[in-house]
C-alpha positions as CSV (number, residue, x, y, z in Angstrom):
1,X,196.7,103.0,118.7
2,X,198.2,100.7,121.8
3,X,198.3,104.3,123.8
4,X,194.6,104.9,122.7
5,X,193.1,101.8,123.7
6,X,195.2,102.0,127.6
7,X,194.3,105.7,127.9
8,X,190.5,104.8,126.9
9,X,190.3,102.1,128.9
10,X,192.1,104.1,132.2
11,X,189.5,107.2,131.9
12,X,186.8,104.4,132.2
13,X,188.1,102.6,134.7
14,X,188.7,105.5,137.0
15,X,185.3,106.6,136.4
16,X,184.2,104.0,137.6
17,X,186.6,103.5,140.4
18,X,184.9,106.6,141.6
19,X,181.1,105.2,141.9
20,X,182.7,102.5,143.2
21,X,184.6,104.1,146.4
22,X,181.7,106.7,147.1
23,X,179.4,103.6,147.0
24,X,181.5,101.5,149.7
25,X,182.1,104.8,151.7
26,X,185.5,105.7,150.7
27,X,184.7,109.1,149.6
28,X,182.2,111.1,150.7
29,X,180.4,112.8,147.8
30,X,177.4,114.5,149.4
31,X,173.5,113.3,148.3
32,X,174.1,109.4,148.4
33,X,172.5,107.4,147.0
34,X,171.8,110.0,143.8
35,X,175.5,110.8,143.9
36,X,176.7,106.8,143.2
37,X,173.8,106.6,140.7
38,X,175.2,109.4,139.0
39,X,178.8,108.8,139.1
40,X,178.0,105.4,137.7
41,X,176.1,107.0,134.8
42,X,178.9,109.0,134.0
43,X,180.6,105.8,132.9
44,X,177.9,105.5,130.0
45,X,178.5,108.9,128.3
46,X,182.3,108.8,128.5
47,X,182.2,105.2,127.0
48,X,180.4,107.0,123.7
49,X,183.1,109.8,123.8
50,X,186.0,107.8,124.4
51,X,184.9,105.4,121.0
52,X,184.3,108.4,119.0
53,X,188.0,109.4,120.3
54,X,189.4,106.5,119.0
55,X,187.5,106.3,115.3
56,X,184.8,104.4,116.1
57,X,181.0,104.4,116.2
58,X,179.8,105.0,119.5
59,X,178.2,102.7,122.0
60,X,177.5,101.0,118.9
61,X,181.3,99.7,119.3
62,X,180.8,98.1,122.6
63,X,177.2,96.2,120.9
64,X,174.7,98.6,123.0
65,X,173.4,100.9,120.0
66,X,170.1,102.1,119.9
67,X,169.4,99.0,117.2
68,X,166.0,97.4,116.6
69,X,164.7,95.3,119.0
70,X,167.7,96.4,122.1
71,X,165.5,96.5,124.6
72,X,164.0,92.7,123.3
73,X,168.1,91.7,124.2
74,X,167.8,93.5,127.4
75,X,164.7,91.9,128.3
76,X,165.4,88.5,127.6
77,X,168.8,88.9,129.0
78,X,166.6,89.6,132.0
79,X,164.4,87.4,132.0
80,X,166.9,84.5,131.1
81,X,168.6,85.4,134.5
82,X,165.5,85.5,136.4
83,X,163.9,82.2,135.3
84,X,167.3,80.6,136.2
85,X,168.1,82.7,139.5
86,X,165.3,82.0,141.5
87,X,164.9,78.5,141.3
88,X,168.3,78.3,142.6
89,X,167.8,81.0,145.4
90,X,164.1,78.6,146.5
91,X,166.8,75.8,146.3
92,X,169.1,77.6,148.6
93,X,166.9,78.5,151.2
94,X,165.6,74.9,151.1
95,X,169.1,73.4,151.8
96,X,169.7,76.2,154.5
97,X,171.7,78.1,152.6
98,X,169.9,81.4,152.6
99,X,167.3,81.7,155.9
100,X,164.4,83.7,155.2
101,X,161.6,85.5,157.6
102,X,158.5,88.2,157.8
103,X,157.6,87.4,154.2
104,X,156.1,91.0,152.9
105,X,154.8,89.4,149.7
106,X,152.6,91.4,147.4
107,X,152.4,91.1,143.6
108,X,152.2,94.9,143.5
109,X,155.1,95.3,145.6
110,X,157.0,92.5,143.8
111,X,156.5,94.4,140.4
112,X,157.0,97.4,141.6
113,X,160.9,96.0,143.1
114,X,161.6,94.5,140.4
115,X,161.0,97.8,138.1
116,X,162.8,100.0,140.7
117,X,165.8,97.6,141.5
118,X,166.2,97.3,137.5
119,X,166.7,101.3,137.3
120,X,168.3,101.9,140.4
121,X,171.1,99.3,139.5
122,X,171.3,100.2,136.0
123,X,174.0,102.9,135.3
124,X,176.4,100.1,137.9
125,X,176.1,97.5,136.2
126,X,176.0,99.1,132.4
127,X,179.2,100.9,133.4
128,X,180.9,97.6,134.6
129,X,179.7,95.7,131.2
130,X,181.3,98.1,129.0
131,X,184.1,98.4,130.9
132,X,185.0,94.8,131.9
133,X,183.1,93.4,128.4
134,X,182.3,95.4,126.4
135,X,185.2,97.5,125.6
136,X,187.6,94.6,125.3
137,X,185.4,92.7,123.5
138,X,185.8,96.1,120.9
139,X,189.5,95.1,120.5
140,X,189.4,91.0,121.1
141,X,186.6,90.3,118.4
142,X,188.7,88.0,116.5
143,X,190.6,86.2,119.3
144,X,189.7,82.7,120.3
145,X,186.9,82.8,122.9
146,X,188.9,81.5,125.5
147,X,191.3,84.1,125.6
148,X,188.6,86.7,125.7
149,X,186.2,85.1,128.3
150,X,189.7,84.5,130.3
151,X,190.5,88.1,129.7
152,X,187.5,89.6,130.4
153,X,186.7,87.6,133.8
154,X,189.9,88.6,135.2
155,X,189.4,92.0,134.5
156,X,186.0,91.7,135.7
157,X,187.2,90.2,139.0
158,X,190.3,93.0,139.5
159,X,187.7,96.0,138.9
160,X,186.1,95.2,142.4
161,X,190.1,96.2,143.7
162,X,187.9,97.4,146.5
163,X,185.9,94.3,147.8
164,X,188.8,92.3,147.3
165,X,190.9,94.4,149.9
166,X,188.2,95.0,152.2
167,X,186.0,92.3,152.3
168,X,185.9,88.5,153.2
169,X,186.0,85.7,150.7
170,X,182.0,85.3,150.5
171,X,181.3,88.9,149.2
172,X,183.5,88.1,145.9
173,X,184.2,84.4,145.1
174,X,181.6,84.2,142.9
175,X,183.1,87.1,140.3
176,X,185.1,85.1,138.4
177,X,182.4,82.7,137.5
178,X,179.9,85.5,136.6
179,X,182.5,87.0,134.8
180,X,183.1,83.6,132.3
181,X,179.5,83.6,132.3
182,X,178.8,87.2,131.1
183,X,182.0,87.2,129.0
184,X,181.1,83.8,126.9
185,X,177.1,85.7,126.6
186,X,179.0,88.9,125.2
187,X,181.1,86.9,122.4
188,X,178.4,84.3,120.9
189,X,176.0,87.2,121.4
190,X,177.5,90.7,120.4
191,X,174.8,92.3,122.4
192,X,175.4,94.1,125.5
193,X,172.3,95.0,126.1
194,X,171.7,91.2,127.1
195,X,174.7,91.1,129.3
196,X,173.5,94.4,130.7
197,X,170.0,92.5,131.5
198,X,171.9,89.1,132.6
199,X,174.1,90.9,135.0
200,X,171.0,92.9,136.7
201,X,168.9,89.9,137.2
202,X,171.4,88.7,139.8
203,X,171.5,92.0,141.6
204,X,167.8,92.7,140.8
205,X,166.5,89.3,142.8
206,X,168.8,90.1,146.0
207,X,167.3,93.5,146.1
208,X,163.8,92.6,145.6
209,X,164.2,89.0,148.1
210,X,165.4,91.6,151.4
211,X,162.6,94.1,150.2
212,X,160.0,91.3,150.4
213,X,161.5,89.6,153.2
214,X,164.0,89.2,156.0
215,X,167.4,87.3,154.3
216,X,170.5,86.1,156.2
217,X,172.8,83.6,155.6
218,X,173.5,80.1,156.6
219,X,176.7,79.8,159.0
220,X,178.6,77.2,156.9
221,X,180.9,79.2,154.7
222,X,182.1,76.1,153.1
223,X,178.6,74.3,152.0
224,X,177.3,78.5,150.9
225,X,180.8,78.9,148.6
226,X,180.0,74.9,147.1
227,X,176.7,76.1,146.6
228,X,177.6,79.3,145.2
229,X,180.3,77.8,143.1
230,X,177.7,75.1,141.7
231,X,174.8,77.6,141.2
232,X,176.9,80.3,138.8
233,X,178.3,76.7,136.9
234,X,174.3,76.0,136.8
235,X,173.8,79.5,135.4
236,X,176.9,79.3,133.3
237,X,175.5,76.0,131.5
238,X,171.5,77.3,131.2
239,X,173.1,80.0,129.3
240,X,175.2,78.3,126.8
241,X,172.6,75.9,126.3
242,X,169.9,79.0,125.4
243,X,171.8,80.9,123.1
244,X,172.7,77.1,121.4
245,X,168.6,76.3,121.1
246,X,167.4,79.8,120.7
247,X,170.0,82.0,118.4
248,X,167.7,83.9,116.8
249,X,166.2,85.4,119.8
250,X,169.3,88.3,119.8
């Protein structure tokens, strides 16, 4: 069973190695960006095969079946991250954090990348929860929560081998405290599907904020890491605090 659960979790992994590298412009698979968006969804199919491999039900197993009321998980998920998210991106442009210019606001337009960003960045971030959350959490269920939120951030953080080698400190410090986040959502939760919409909303509102708008960062690395650091502890806290107040919700 040990050499079932490493060779399941390998196949994944590569997998998604693959969107990864053609998506930072390692490989060149020809018809970017349909070719990353494909490679990631690739990740979503072989997740279902590789459970049903190893005995077990499906993506059921990782908690993103086809249950009543999913897409309520997925939407809250979303719009949990959302209503918490960009309060602290306004805050961060008001401390100089984030500078902003040639606002293109229009509520059509803002709907309309919001929608868009959500299915574009779907199949990369749903093959990254099941890989870094959910499929561990398949096999962790009864460990203590800290060993699995530990767990599952640093796997979290070592599946972006790529950014890690090839970019600064600012493009990844933050993983780690996403991933503790998005772990502890996964384990009091048992729905993926609100992971799945948690994670977007991050990458959602950067999309949608340089659509609408011109975004660059402040030059003090140290003061955007502290912010940084504080907003995903922020996040982190909003979080726990929902799924303490509003259980029944998922």
């Amino acid at each position: 069973m040990t050499f079932n659960i490493l060779a399941g979790f390998l196949v994944l992994f590569l997998l998604y190695q693959l969107g990864e590298a053609n998506g930072q412009g390692l490989l060149k698979f020809p018809g970017k960006p349909y070719s990353v968006f494909g490679l990631f969804l690739l990740v979503i199919p072989a997740a279902h095969w590789v459970a049903r491999w190893q005995g077990d039900s499906g993506l059921a197993a990782y908690g993103m079946g086809f249950h009543a009321g999913w897409w309520k998980a997925y939407l809250f998920g979303m719009g949990l991250g959302l209503a918490v998210q960009i309060p602290l991106e306004w805050l961060g442009v008001r401390l100089g954090i984030r500078q902003v210019a040639n606002l293109r606001f229009t509520w059509l337009g803002l709907a309309g990348g919001i929608l868009w960003a959500a299915f574009a960045n779907f199949p990369a971030a749903a093959g990254e929860d099941l890989l870094t959350r959910g499929y561990l959490w398949r096999f962790m269920q009864e460990s203590p929560l800290w060993a699995f939120v530990t767990f599952s951030a640093a796997v979290y953080t070592l599946n972006h081998l790529i950014r890690l080698l090839t970019r600064p400190i600012t493009d990844w410090y933050h993983l780690p405290f996403l991933g503790v986040t998005l772990a502890y959502a996964l384990y009091q939760t048992g729905s993926l599907w609100f992971v799945i919409g948690l994670h977007q909303s991050g990458n959602v509102l950067i999309v949608v904020m340089r659509q609408i708008m011109d975004v660059t960062n402040g030059a003090d690395t140290k003061k955007r890491i502290l912010f940084g650091a504080l907003s995903e502890a922020a996040l982190f806290l909003l979080v726990a605090l929902t799924l303490r107040l509003l259980p029944a919700a998922l």
